[in-house]
C-alpha positions in Angstrom: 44.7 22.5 -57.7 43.0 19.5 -55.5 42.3 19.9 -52.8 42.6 17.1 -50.1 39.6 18.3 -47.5 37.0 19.3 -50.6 37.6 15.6 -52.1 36.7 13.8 -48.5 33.8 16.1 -48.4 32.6 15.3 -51.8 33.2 11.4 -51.5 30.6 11.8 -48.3 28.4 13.7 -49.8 27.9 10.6 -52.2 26.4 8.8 -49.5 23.6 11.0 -49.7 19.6 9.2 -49.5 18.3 12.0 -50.5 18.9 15.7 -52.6 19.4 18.8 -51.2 16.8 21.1 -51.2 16.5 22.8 -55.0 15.2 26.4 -54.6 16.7 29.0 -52.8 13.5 29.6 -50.3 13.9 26.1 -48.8 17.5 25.9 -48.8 17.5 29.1 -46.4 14.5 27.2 -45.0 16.6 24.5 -44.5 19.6 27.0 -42.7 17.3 28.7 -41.3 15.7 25.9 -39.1 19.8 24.4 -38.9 20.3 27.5 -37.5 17.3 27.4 -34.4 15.3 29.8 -36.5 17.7 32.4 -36.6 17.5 34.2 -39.6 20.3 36.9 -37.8 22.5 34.3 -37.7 21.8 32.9 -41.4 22.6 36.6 -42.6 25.8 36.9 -40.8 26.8 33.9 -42.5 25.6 34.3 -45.8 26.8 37.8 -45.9 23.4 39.5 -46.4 20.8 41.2 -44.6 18.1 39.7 -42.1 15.3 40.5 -44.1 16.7 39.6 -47.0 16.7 36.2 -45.5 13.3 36.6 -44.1 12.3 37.5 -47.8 13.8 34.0 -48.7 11.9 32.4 -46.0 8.8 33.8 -47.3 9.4 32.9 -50.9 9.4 36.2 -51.9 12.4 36.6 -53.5 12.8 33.3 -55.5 16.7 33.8 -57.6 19.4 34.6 -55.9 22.5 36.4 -57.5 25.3 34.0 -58.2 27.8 34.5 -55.6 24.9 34.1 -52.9 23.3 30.9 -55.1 26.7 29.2 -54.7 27.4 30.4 -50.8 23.5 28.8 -50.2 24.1 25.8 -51.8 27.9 25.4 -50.2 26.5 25.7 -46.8 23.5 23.6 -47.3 25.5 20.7 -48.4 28.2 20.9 -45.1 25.4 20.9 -42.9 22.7 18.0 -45.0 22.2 14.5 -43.8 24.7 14.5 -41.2 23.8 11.1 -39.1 24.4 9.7 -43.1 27.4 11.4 -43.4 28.7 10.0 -39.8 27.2 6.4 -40.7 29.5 6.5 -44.3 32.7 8.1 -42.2 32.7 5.3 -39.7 32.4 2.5 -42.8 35.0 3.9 -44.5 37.3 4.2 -41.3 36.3 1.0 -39.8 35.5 -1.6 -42.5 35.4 -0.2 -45.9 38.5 1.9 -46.5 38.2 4.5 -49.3 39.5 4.6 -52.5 41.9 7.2 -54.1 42.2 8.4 -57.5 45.1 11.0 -57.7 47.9 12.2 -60.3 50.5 14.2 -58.8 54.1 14.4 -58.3 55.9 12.4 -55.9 59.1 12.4 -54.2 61.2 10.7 -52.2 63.6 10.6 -49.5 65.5 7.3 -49.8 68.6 5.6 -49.0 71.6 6.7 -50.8 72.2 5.3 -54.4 68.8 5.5 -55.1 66.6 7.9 -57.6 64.7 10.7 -55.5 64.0 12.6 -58.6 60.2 13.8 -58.0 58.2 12.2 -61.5 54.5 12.7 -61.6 52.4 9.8 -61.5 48.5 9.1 -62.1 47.5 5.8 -59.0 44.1 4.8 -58.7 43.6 2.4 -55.5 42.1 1.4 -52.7 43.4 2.8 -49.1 42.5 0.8 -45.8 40.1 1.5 -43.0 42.6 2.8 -40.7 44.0 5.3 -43.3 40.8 6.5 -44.3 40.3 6.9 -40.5 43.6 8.5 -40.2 42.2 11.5 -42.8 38.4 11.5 -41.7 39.9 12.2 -38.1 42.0 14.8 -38.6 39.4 16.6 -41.1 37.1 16.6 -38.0 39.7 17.9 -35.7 40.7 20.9 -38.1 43.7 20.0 -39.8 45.2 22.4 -42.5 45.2 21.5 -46.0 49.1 21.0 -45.8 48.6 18.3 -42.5 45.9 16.3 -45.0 48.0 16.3 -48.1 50.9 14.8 -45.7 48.5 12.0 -44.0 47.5 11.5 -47.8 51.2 11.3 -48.8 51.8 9.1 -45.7 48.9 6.3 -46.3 50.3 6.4 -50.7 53.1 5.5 -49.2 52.8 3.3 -47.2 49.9 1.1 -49.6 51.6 1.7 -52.9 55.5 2.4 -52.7 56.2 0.4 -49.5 53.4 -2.0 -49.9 52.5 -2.1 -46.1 55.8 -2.6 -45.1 57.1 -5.6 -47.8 59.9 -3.4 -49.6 61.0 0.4 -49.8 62.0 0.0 -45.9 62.4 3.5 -44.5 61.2 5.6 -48.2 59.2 8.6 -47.2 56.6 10.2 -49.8 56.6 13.8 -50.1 53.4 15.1 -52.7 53.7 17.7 -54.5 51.7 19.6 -57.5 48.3 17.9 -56.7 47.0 18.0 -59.9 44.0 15.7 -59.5 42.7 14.0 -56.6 39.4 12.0 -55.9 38.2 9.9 -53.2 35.4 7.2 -53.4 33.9 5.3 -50.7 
C-alpha cells in the first residue's frame, strides 16, 4: 500500500544536486556530524552500540548487515540537502504545484439520485500550488497518514471531479485502497 507521506518525501528527494554519501563509514560520518558529533546519540538512533558507530567512523568496519544498511541509508536521506529540499517545497507550494500519479478507489458522497458506488480509477495530473502547499504543510506539522490521504482526497477532488468548483457542487471524495501513488514536482 502507498503511502501518502513516503511519496512527498520521495518527490523531494528528486530535487537533489547531489548523491548521498555511498559507503556506510561516511553516511555515519554524515549522521554523525548531523548529529553535533555525537556518536551516543547516532547509536540510540540506529539501534546499535557507540562504538560500533565509532568503528564506522573510523572506517573500520566497512558492510553493514542489512537491516542497519537500510536504517543508515533511511536516515541519511531525511536529513540530506535540506535548504534544497526547503527551496523545492516552497516552488511546489507557491508556483509550481506538484503532480499526482495515483490508482485507487474512490467514492463519493453525492446528492441523491446519483451513483456513489466506490470504482477504482488510475488519474495522472497536475495539482496546484496551494494544494501542494496544503500537503507539504501538514507533513511538516506531523499529520497522520489518514489526515494526508484526506488532504490528498480533498485537492483530487476538488481538481479532477469538481474541476475547481465548475460542476459536482457539494461531491465529496473519500479514497480508499491506495493502490499506487506518486508525486512529481
Amino acid at each position: 500500500m502507498a503511502m501518502v507521506g513516503t511519496e512527498l518525501d520521495k518527490a523531494l528527494q528528486q530535487a537533489f544536486t547531489r548523491k548521498i554519501p555511498q559507503s556506510a563509514g561516511a553516511r555515519m560520518r554524515f549522521l554523525v556530524k548531523q548529529h553535533k558529533d555525537s556518536t551516543r546519540q547516532v547509536a540510540l538512533l540506529l539501534g546499535i552500540t557507540q562504538r560500533t558507530v565509532e568503528r564506522y567512523v573510523k572506517d573500520q568496519i566497512k558492510h553493514p548487515r542489512k537491516d542497519l544498511a537500510a536504517a543508515l541509508e533511511r536516515e541519511v536521506r531525511v536529513r540530506w540537502q535540506p535548504q534544497v529540499r526547503a527551496r523545492a517545497r516552497k516552488t511546489a507550494a507557491t508556483t509550481g504545484g506538484i503532480m499526482i500519479d495515483t490508482r485507487a478507489r474512490f467514492g463519493f458522497t453525492a446528492a441523491p439520485g446519483t451513483t456513489d458506488d466506490p470504482r477504482p480509477r488510475h488519474l495522472t495530473l497536475a495539482l496546484p500550488p496551494q494544494h501542494a502547499a496544503r500537503l507539504f504543510d501538514a507533513q511538516e506539522a506531523g499529520a497522520t497518514e489518514q489526515q494526508l490521504q484526506q488532504i490528498t482526497a480533498e485537492a483530487l477532488g476538488e481538481v479532477y471531479f469538481r474541476d475547481n468548483g465548475r460542476r459536482a457542487h457539494g461531491l465529496e471524495v473519500e479514497l480508499t485502497d491506495l493502490e499506487h501513488l506518486e508525486f512529481e514536482l
